[in-house]
Z-matrix of the N, CA and C atoms (Angstrom, degrees):
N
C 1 1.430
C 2 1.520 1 111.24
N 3 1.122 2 115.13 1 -34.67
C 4 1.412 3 138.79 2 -178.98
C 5 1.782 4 103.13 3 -54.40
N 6 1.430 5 119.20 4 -57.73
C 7 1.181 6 120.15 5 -179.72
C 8 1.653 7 117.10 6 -69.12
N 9 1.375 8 104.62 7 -32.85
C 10 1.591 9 107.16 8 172.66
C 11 1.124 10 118.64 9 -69.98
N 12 1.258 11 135.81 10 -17.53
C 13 1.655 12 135.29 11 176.68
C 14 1.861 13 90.54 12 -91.14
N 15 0.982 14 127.78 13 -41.65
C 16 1.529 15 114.80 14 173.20
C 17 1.302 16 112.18 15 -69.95
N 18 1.057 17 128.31 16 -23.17
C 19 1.689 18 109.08 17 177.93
C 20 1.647 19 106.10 18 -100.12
N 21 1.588 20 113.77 19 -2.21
C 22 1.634 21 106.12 20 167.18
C 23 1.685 22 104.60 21 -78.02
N 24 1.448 23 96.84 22 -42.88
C 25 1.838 24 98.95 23 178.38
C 26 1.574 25 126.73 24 -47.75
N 27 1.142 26 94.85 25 -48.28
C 28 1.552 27 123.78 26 145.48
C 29 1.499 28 120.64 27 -28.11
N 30 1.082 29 107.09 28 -73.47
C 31 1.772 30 118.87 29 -179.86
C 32 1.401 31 111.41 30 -76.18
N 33 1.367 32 117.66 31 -23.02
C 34 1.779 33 121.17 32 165.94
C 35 1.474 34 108.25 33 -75.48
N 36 1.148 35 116.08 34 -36.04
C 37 1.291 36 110.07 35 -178.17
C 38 1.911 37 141.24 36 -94.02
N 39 1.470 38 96.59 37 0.50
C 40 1.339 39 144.09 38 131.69
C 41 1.407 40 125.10 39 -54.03
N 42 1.464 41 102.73 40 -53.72
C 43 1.844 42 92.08 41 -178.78
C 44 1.577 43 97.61 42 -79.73
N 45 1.496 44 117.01 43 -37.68
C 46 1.133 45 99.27 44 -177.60
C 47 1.462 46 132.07 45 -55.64
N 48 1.500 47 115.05 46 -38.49
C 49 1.468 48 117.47 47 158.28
C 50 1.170 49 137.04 48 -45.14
N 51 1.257 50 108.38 49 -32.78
C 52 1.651 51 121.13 50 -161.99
C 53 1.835 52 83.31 51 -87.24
N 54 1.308 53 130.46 52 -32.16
C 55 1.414 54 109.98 53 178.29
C 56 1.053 55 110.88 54 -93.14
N 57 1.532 56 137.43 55 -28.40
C 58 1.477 57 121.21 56 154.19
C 59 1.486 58 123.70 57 -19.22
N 60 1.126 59 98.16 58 -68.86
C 61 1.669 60 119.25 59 -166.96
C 62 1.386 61 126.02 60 -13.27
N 63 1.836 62 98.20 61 -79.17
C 64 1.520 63 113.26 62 153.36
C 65 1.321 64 122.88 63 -13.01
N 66 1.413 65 107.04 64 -75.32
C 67 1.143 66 127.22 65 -158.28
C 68 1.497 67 105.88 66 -78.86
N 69 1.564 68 126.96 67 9.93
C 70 1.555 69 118.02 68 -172.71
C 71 1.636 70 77.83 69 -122.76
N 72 1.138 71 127.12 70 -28.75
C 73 1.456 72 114.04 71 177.36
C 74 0.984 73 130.04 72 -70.80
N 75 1.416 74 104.69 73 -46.35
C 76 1.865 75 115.79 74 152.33
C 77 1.743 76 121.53 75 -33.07
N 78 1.525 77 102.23 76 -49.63
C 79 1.624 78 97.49 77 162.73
C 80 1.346 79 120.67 78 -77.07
N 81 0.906 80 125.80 79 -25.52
C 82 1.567 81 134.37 80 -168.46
C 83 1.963 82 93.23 81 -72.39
N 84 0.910 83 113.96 82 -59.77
C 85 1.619 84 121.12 83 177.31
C 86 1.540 85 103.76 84 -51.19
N 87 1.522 86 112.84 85 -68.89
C 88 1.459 87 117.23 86 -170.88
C 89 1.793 88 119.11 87 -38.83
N 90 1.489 89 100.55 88 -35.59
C 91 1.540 90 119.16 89 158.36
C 92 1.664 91 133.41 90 -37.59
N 93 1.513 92 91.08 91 -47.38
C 94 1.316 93 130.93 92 174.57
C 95 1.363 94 133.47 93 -67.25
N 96 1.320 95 86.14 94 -40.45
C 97 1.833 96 112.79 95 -176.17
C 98 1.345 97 108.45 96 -76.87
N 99 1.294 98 130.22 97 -15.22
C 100 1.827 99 115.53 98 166.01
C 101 1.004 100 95.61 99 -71.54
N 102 1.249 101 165.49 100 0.79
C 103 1.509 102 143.03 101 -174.14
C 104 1.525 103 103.18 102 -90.79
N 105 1.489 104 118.45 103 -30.29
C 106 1.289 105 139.04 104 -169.32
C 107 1.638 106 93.38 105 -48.14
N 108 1.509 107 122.79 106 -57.10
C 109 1.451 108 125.24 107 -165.39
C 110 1.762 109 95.33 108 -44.09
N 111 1.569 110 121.00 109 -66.59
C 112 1.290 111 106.51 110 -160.53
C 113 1.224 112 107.81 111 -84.88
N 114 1.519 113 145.67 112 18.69
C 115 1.118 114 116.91 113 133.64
C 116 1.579 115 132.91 114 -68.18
N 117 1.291 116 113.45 115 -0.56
C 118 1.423 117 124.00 116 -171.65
C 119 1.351 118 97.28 117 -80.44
N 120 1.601 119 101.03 118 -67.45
C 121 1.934 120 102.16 119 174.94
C 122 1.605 121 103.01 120 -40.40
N 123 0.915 122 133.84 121 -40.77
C 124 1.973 123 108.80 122 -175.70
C 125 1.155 124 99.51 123 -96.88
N 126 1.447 125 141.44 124 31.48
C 127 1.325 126 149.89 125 147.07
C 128 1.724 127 82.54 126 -74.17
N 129 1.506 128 100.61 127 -87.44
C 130 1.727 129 108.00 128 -172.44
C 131 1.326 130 119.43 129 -28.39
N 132 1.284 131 110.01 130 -36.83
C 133 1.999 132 113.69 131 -178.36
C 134 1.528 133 87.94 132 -76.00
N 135 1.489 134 141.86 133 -73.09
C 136 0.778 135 131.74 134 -158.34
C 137 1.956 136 114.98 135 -38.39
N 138 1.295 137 107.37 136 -50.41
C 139 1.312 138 133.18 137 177.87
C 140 2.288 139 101.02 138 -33.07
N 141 1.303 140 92.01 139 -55.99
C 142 1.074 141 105.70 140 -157.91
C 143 1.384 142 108.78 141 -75.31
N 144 1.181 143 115.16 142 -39.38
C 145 1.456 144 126.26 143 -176.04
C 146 1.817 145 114.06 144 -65.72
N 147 1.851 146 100.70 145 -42.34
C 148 1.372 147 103.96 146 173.24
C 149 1.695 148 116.42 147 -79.22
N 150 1.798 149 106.62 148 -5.67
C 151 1.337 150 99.46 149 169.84
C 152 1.359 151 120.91 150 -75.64
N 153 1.617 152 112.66 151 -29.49
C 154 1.257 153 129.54 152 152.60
C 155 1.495 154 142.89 153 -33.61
N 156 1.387 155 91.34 154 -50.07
C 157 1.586 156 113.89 155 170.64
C 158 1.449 157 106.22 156 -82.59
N 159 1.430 158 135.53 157 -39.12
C 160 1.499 159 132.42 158 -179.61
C 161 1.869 160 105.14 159 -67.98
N 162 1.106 161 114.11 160 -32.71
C 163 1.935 162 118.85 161 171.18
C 164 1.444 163 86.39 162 -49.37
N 165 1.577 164 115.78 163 -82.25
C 166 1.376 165 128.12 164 -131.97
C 167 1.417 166 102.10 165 -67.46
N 168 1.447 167 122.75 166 -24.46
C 169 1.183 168 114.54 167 -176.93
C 170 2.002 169 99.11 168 -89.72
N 171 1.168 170 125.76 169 -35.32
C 172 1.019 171 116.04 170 175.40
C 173 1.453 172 133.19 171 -41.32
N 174 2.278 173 105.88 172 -35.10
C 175 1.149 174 127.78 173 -177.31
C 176 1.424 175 123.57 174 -78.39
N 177 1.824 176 88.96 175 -14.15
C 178 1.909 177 106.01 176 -177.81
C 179 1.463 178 116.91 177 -79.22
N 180 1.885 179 106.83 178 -16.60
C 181 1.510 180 123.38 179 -172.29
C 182 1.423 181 99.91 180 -85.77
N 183 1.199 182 106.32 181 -19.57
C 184 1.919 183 108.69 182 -157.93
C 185 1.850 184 86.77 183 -91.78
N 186 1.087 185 98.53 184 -57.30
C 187 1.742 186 102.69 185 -169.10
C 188 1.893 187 94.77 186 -60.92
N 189 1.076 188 122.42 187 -44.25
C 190 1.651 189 99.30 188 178.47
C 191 1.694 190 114.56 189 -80.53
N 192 1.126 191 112.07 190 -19.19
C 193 1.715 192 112.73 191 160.11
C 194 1.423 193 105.60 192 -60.33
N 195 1.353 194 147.08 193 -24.70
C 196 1.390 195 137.85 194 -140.89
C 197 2.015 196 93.17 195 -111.34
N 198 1.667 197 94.62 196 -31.53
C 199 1.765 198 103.91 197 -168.34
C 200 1.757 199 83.62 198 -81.83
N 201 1.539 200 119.48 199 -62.38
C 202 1.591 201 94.12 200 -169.52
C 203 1.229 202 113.11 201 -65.85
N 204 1.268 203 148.46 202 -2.07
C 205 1.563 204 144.75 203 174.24
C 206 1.156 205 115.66 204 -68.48
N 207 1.524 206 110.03 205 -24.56
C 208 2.048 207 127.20 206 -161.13
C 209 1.824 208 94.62 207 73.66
N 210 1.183 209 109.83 208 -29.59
C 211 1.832 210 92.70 209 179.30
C 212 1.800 211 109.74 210 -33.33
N 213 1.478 212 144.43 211 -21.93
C 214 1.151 213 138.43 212 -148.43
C 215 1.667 214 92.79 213 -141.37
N 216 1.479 215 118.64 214 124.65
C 217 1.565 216 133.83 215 -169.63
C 218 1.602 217 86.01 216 -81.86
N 219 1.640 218 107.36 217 157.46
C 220 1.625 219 110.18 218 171.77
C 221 1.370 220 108.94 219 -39.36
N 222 1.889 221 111.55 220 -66.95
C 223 1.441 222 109.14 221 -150.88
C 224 1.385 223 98.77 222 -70.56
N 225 1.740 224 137.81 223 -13.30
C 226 1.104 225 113.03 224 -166.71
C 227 1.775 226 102.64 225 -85.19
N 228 1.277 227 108.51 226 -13.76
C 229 1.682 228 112.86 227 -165.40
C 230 1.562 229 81.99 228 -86.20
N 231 1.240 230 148.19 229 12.24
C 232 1.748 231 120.39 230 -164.46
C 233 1.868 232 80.18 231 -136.98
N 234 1.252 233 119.83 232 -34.11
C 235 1.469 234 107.91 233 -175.66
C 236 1.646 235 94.85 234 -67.44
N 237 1.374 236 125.21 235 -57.13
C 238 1.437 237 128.37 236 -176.75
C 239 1.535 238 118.66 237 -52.09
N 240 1.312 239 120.87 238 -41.02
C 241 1.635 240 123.72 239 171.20
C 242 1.284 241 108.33 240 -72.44
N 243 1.035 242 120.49 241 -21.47
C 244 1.541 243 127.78 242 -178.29
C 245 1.959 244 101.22 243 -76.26
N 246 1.175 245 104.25 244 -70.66
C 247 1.450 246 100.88 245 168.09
C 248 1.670 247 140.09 246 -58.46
N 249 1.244 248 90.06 247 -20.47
C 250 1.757 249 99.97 248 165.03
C 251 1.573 250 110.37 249 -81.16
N 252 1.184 251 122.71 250 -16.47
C 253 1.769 252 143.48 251 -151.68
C 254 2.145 253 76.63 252 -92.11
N 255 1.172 254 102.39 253 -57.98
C 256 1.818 255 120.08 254 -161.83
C 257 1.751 256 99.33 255 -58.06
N 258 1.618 257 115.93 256 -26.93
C 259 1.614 258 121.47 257 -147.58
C 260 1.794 259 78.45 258 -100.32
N 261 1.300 260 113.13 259 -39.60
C 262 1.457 261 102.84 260 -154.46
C 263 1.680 262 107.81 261 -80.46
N 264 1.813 263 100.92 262 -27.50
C 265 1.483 264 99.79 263 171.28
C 266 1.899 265 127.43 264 -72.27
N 267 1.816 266 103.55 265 -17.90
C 268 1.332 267 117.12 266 168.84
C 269 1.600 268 109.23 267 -47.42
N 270 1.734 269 88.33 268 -55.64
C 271 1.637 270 97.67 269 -164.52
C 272 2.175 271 114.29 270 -73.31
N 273 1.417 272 90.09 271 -3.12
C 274 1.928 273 92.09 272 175.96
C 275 1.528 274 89.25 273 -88.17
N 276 1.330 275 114.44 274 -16.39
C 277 1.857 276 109.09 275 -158.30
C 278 1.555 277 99.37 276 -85.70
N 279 0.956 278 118.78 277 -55.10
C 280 1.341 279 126.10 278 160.22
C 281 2.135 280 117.21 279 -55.28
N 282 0.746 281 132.04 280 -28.64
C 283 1.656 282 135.73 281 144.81
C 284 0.805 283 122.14 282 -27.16
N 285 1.800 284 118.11 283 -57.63
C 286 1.097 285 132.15 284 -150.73
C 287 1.282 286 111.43 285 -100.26
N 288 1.287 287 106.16 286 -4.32
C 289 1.769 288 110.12 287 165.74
C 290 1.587 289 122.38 288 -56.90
N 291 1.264 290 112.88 289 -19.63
C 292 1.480 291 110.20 290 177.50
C 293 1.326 292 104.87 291 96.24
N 294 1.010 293 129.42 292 16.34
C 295 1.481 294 115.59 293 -156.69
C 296 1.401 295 101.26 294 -161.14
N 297 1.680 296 135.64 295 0.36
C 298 1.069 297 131.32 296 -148.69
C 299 1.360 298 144.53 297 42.65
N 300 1.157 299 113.47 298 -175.10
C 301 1.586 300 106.16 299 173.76
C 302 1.100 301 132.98 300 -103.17
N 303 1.424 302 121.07 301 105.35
C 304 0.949 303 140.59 302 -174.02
C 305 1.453 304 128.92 303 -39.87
N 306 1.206 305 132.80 304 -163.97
C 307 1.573 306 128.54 305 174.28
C 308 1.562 307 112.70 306 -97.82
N 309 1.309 308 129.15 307 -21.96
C 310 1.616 309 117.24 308 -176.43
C 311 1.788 310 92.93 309 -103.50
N 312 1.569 311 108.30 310 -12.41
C 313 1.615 312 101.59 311 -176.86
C 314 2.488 313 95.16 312 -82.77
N 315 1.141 314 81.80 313 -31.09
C 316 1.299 315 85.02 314 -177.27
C 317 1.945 316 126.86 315 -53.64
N 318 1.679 317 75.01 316 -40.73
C 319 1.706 318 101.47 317 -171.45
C 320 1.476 319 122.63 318 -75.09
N 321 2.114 320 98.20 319 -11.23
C 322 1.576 321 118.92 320 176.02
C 323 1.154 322 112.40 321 -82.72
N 324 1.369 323 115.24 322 -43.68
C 325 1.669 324 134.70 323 -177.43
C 326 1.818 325 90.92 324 -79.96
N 327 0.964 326 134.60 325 -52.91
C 328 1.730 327 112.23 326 162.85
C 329 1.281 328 134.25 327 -31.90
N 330 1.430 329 110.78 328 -61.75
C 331 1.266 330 125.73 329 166.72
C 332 1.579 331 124.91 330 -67.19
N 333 1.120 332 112.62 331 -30.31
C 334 1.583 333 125.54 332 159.29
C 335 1.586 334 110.93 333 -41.85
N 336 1.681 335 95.52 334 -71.16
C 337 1.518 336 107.47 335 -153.81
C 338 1.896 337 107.15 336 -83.22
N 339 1.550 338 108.62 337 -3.92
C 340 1.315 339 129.61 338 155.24
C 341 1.592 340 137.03 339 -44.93
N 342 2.017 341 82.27 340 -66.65
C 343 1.745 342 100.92 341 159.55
C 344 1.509 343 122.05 342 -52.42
N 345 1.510 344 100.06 343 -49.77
C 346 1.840 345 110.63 344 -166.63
C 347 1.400 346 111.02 345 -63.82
N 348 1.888 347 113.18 346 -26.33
C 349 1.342 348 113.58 347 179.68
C 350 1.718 349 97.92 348 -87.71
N 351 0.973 350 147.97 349 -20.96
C 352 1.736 351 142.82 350 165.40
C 353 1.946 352 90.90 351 -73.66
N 354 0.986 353 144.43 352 -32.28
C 355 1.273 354 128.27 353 178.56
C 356 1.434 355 110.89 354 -69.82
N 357 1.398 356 111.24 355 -58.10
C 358 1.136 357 104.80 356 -161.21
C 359 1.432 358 110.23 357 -78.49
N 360 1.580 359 130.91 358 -11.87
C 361 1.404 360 138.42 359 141.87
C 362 1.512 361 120.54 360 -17.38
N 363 1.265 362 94.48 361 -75.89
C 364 1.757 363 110.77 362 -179.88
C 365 1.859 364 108.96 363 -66.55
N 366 1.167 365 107.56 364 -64.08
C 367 1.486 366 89.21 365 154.27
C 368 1.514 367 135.81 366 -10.98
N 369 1.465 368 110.93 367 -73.47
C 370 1.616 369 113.44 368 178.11
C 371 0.907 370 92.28 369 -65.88
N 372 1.442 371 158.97 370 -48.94
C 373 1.360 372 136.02 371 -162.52
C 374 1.053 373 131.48 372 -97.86
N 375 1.512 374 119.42 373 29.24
C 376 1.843 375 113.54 374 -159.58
C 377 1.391 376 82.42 375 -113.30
N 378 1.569 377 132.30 376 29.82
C 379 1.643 378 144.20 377 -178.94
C 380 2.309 379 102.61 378 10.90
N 381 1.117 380 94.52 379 52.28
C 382 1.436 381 113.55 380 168.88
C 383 1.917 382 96.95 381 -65.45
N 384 1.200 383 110.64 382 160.74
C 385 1.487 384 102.95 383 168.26
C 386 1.252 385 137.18 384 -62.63
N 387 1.645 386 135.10 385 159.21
C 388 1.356 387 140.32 386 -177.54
C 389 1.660 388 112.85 387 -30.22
N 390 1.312 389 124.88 388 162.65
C 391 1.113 390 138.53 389 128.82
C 392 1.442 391 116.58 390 -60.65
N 393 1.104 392 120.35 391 136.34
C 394 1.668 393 124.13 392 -166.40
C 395 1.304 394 94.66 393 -105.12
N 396 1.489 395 131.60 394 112.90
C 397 1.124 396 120.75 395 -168.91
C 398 1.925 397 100.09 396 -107.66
């Protein structure tokens, strides 16, 4: 009889664990889960940085559409790749802070990559002569 009340104690104290468990992991996580917020914010930096990189590469298709069209003279296609070359290394410089890019670093590379798209606008259209291919 002696062994049967130890192996029920046994088996009570087993079930009781097995339903603890859950429920201590659930807190153990919930603990955990404020950290979750700032990985979201470098979700958002991330967001921003590749919105960055999707412009600049968008502006690199337009400026080599403009040189094979002849719409864009040598020196104007090499002063303009040259300055988009200057915007894209700002925006690795700012990357590389560890920390992403921020909102007034954001608002430079806006206004940057703003101007270069009104430059390279007027460019294709100031019907200057061919690209000499």
């Amino acid at each position: 009889m002696t062994k049967l009340k130890t192996i029920a104690a046994a088996a009570v104290a087993i079930a009781g664990l097995t339903a603890i468990t859950p429920a201590f992991a659930a807190g153990q996580y919930d603990r955990y889960d404020r950290y979750d917020r700032y990985d979201r914010r470098e979700d958002v930096r991330d967001y921003r940085d590749n919105r960055v990189d999707a412009r600049i590469d968008r502006l690199e298709d337009r400026l080599d559409m403009g040189r094979r069209s002849g719409r864009l003279t040598r020196s104007e296609f090499g002063r303009l790749s040259s300055e988009l070359n200057g915007i894209e290394r700002l925006s690795y410089q700012y990357e590389r802070s560890g920390r992403g890019i921020d909102r007034q670093e954001m608002a430079n590379l806006s206004y940057r990559l703003d101007r270069f798209e009104q430059k390279l606008h007027w460019e294709r259209n100031d019907r200057d002569t061919a690209w000499r291919r």
